[in-house]
C-alpha positions, 0 to 999 in steps of 0.5 A: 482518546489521547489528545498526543495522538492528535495530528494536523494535516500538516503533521500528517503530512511531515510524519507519513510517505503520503503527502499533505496534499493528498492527506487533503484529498482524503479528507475532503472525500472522507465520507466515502472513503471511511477515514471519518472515523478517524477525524476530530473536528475543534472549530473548524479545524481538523485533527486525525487520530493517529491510531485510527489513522495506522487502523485504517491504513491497515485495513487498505493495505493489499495482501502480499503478492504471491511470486510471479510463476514464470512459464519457461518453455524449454527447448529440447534440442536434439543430439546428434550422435555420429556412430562408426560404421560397422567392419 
């Protein structure tokens, strides 16, 4: 482990779309949401791998949706044809 892929939370925070806050909430339930294997504990201070954090946002993320199929019912609509009359 490199110690330049340590992150606080703060930096985490500044670094990532997911707020500090809830960088909190994630660590704070860590044990059951995986992400335990990404933390680093030094005193009573906590550091996240960067790598194993990108791995384990990797491994959250959902697969791509397929485009929406739209069911389109199309009206047929009938034609009148007006023919002359016969001589």
């Amino acid at each position: 482990m490199d110690q330049r892929n340590l992150r606080s939370v703060r930096q985490l925070g500044d670094e990532t779309p997911i707020s500090e806050d809830s960088w909190r909430y994630l660590l704070f339930h860590r044990k059951e949401n995986g992400l335990d294997v990404a933390v680093v504990r030094i005193g009573r201070r906590l550091y996240l791998d960067i790598e194993r954090v990108r791995e384990w946002l990797e491994a959250r993320r959902l697969p791509a949706r397929t485009p929406r199929k739209w069911n389109l019912r199309i009206r047929e609509e009938t034609a009148v044809v007006m023919t002359p009359k016969g001589p």
